[in-house]
N, C-alpha and C positions, 0 to 999 in steps of 0.2 A: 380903662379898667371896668367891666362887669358888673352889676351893681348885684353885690352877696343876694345869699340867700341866709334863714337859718334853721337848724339841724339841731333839736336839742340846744346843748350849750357850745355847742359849734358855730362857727360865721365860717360859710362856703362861700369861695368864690370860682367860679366857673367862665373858665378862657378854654378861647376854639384852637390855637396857637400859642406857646411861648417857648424862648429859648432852652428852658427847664423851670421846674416847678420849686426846686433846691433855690435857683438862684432868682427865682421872683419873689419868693418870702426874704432869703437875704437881702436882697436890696428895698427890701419894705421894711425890716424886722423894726426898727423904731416905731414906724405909727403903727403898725400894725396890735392888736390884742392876742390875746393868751388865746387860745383853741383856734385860730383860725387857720382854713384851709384852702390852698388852692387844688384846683381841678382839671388838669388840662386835655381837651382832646388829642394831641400830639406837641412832640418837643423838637423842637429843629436842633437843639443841641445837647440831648438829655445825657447825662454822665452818673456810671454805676462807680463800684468800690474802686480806689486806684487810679481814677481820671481815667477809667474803663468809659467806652461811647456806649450808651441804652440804646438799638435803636429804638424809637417809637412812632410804627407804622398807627395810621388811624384806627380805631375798633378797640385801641390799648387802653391800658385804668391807668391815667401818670398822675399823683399825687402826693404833696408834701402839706407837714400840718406843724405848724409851728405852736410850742408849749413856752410860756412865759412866766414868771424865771426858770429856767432849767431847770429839770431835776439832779441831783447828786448827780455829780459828772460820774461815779464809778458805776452808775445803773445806764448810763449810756446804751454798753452792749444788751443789758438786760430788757431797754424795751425794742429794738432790733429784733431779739429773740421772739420777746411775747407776740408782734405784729406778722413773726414768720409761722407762729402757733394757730395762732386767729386763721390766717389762709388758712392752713390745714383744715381746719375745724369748718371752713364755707366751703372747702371741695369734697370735703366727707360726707357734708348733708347732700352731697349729689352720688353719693356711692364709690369718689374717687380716695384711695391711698394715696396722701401726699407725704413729703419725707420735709425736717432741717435740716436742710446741710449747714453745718458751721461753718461761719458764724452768722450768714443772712441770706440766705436763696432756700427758695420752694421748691421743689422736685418733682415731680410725678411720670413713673416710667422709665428713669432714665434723661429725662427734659429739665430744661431748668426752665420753670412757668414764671418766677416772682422772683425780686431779690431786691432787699433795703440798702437804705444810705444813710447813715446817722451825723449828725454837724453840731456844733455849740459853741458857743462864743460867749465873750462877757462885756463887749461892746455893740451897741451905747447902752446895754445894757445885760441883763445874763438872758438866754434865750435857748432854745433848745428845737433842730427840723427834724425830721422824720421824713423822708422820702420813699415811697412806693412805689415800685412798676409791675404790672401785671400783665403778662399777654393775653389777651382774653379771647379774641376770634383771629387770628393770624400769630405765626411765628419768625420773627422776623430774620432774614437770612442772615448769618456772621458768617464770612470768607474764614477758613483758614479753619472754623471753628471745628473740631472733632470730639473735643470731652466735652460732654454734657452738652449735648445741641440743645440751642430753646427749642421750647415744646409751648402750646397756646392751651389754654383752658377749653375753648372750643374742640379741642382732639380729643376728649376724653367724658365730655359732658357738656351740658347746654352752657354756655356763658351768660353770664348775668349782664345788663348794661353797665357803664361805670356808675354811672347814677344810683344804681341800687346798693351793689357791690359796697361803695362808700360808706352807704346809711346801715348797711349789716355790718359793714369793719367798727365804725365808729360804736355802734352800738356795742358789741362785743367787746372793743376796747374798754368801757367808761366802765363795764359792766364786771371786766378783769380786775383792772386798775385804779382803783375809785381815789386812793390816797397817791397822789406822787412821792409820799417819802419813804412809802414802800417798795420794797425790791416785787419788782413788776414778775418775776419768775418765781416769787411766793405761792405754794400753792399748785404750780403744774408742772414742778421738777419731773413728777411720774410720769405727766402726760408729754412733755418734751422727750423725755427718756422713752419711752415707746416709738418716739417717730425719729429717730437719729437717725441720720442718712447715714448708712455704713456700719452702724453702731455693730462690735465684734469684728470689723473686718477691717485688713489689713491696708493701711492707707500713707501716701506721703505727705507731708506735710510741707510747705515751699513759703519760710519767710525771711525776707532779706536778703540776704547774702547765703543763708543754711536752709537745707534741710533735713524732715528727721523722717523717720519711718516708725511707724506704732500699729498700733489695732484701739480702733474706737471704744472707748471704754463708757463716759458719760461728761455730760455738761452741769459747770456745777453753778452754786446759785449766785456767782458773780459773774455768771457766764463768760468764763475761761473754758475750754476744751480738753481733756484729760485721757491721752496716748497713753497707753501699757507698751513700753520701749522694752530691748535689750536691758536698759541701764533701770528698768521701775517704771512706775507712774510720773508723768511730764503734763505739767500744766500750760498752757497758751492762752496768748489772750490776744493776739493777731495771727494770720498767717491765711494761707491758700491751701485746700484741701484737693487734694488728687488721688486719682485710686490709684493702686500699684498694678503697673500692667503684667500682662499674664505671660510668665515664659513659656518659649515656644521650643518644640521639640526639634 
């Protein structure tokens, strides 16, 4: 193990390799303290929403930060959201429009640049990860993949190192967030509400077994997702967003 750094009131720790960044705090979270981060140059086996594979080519930001005791498990989604806000707000200061897609990916273009993974447990004691990935100078290829291709941060504007990147998310986090027993989406409902991925347009929605078809309406402040259906207003509070594809003449 790396011998930390510290960031403010953070403990960084900084690896050239690991399996994932998710499952190196899990299997630490006992010793480990409250704010601490790992850092990883790439993941041999990084995993998004779903037991989805991350890849994570070198050059990427792979980051998970573990919060002790959890906060209120039903703000969960909520800080997923705020940390998909934070991107937006660091690729703006480069001139770039980036979108949320609900419930946790970064957009820009059409590309999916960023996308969280939230965990919690109450063993050996309550705990709470946050995982990040960011493409930052490369996009890493997915077979098969047609909606929403990743797209890199470097396609659109200068990429920042991870190193940096970190010290501006952290900083913006502590700076959003200050109280954990506040709902982390206090306060930027308008600003999440401006950068809805889709918001007004007509989308399906794919969870379980069902899906629905609505038009993006807004995200509310338990960050649940909120379709204008056939049948009214529908709240979510899991699910896979896909746009409606275009009939063809």
């Amino acid at each position: 193990m790396a011998k930390p750094y510290r960031l403010n009131n953070w403990l960084i720790f900084a690896e050239e390799s690991v399996l994932s960044t998710q499952k190196w705090l899990r299997k630490r979270v006992a010793e480990l303290s409250d704010r601490t981060v790992i850092l990883a140059g790439t993941q041999t086996s990084g995993r998004g929403r779903s037991g989805r594979e991350w890849r994570s080519p070198v050059g990427g930001f792979y980051t998970s930060f573990l919060l002790k005791p959890s906060p209120p498990i039903v703000l969960a989604p909520c800080v997923s959201l705020l940390a998909a806000v934070i991107l937006t707000r660091l690729l703006k200061q480069q001139g770039m429009q980036a979108f949320v897609k609900w419930p946790n990916d970064v957009i820009v273009e059409g590309k999916k640049v960023a996308g969280m993974i939230a965990e919690a447990g109450s063993f050996p004691e309550s705990w709470f990860i946050l995982g990040i990935g960011v493409n930052l100078t490369e996009a890493p290829f997915i077979p098969k993949r047609e909606f929403l291709p990743a797209g890199s941060w470097a396609e659109f504007g200068d990429a920042p190192a991870a190193d940096e990147l970190l010290q501006n998310f952290l900083i913006e986090f502590d700076s959003s967030w200050s109280n954990r027993e506040d709902n982390p989406l206090d306060g930027i409902t308008e600003e999440l509400d401006s950068i809805l991925w889709q918001k007004g347009e007509q989308v399906t929605l794919s969870g379980g077994l069902d899906t629905f078809q609505g038009f993006v309406s807004r995200i509310n402040r338990d960050g649940s997702l909120v379709l204008l259906t056939d049948s009214g207003e529908r709240q979510f509070v899991s699910g896979e967003l896909l746009t409606v594809p275009e009939e063809r003449g």
